[in-house]
C-alpha positions in Angstrom: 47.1 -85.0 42.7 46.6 -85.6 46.5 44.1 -89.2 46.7 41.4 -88.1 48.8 42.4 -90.1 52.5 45.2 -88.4 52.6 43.5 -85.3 53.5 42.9 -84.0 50.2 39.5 -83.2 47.9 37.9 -85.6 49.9 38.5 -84.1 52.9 36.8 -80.6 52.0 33.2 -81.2 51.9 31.1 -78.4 52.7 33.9 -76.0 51.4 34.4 -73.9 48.4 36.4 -75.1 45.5 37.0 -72.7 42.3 33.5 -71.7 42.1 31.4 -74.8 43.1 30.6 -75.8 46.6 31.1 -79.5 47.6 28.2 -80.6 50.3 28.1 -84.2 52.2 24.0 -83.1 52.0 24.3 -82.2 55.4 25.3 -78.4 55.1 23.1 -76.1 53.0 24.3 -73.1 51.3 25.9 -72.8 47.6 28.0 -69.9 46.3 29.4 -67.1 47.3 27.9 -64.3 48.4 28.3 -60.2 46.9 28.7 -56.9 48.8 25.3 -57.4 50.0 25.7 -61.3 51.0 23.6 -62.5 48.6 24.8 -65.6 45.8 26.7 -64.6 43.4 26.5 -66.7 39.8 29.2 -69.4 39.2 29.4 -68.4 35.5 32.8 -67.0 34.5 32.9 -63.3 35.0 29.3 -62.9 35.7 28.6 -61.1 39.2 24.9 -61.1 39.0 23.0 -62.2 42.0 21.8 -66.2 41.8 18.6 -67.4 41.7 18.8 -71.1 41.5 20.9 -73.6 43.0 22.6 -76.6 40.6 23.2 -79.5 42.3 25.5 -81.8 40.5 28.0 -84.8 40.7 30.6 -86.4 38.8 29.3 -90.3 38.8 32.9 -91.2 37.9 34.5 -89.7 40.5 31.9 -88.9 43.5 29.9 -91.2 45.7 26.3 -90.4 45.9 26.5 -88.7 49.0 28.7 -85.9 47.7 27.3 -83.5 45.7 28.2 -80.0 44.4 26.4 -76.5 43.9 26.8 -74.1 41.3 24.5 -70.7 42.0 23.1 -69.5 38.3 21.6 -66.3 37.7 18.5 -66.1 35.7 20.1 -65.4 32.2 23.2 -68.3 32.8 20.5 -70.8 34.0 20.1 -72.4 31.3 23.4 -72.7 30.1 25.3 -73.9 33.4 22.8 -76.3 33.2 22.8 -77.6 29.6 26.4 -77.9 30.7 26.1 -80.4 33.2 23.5 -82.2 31.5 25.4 -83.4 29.0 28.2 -84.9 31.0 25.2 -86.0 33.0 26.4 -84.6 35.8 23.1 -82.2 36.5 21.1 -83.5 39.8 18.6 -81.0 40.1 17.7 -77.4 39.2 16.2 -75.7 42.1 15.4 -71.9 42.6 17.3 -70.2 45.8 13.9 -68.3 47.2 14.7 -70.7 50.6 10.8 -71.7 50.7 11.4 -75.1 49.5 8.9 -75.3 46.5 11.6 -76.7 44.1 10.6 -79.6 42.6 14.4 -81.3 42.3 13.9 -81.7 38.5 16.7 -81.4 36.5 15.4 -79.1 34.0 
């Protein structure tokens, strides 16, 4: 494994990796995108459009200012979630509607 200053993970914020997006906080977006641009779920397989963003970070491994987005759909919400949760890796659960009213609660 490449350690991070020598130009490796920890050189790639704000990039995709596998399906997760790593952010510094200072870039936006999560996922990637369909046919039509819109998120696509990080669940294996799943192609649905997201509705909710998943911020998460490995306390182990990440500073605090790095954090990670997966994209759920409605029906693999929950799971991604209960997933992350209980590694405690889960941040917040916010819905992808862009007007802000997400409450940053990890649900």
């Amino acid at each position: 494994m490449v350690p991070p200053s020598a130009g490796g993970i920890g050189s790639r914020y704000g990039k995709r990796l596998y399906r997760a997006w790593v952010s510094d906080g200072s870039s936006g977006g999560a996922g990637g995108s369909d046919a039509a641009g819109l998120p696509q779920c990080s669940a294996r397989g799943c192609r649905a459009s997201a509705t909710y963003d998943l911020s998460w970070r490995n306390p182990g491994l990440h500073e605090e200012a790095r954090v990670k987005h997966w994209v759920a759909c409605e029906e693999h919400r929950d799971t991604l979630a209960d997933f992350l949760r209980r590694r405690r890796f889960l941040l917040a659960v916010d819905p992808l509607d862009g007007d802000g009213d997400g409450d940053g609660a990890a649900r």
